[in-house]
FIVEXTOR-898823 format. One record per residue (C-alpha): residue in three letters; x, y, z; chain. Coordinates in steps of 0.2 Angstrom, whole numbers. Example, Ala and Ser with C-alpha at 12.3 -4.5 7.8 and 13.67 -1.06 7.14 Angstrom:
residues 2
ala; 62; -22; 39; A $
ser; 68; -5; 36; A $
//
This chain:
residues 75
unk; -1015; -528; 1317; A $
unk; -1024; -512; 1314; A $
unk; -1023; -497; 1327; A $
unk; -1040; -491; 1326; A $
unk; -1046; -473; 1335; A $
unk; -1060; -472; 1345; A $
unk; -1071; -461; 1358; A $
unk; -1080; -467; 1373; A $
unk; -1097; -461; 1375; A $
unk; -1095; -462; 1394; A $
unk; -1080; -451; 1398; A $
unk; -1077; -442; 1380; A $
unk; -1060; -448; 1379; A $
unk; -1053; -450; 1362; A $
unk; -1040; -465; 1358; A $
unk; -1031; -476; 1347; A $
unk; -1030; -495; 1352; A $
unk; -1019; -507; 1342; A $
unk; -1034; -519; 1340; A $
unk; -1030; -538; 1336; A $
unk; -1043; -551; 1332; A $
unk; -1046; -559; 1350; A $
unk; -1045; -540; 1359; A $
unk; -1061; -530; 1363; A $
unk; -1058; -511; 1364; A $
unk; -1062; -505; 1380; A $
unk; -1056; -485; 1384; A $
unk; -1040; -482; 1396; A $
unk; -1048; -470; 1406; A $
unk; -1063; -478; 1414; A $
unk; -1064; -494; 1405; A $
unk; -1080; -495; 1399; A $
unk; -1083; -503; 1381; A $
unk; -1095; -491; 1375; A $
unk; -1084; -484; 1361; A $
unk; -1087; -478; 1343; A $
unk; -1076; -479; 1328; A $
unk; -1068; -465; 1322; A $
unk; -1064; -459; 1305; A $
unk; -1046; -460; 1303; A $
unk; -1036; -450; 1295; A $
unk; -1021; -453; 1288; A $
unk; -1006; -445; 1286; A $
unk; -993; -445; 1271; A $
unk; -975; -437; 1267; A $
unk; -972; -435; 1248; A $
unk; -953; -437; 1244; A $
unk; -945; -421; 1232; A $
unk; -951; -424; 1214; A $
unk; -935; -432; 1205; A $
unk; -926; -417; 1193; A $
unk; -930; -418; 1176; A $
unk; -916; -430; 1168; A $
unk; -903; -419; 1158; A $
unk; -903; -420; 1139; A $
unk; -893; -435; 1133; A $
unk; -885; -437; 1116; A $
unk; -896; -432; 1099; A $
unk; -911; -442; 1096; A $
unk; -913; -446; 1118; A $
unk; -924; -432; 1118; A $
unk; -940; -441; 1108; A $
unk; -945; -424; 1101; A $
unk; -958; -428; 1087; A $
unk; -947; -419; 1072; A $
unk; -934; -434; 1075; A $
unk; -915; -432; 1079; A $
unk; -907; -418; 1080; A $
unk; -925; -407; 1076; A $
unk; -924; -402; 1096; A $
unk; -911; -391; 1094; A $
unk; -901; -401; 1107; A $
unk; -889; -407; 1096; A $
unk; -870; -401; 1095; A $
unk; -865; -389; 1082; A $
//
């Protein structure tokens, strides 16, 4: 069931309706049905980037020299 948003051409007002297949939009304010569809926008929350992962035993690292050429290595 997608909640759609709309503005009715008679009062102005501007609303979202949850909108299921057998429902006709109508506006809460003065009920008339002459309504147009709105461009939505969305809205997203972006989670923390994950920390880089910390340098595991020689050879972890992929570095293209091969192990032990990432200077990671134990002495």
């Amino acid at each position: 069931m997608p909640i759609y948003e709309y503005a009715c051409r008679d009062c102005g007002r501007e609303f979202e309706q949850l909108v299921r297949s057998d429902t006709v939009a109508q506006c809460p304010q003065c009920h008339s049905r002459a309504l147009d569809k709105q461009l939505s926008v969305f809205a997203t929350s972006a989670a923390a980037p994950a920390p880089a992962p910390l340098p595991g035993p020689c050879g972890s690292c992929g570095h293209p020299g091969g192990p032990g050429a990432c200077g990671m290595a134990p002495h």
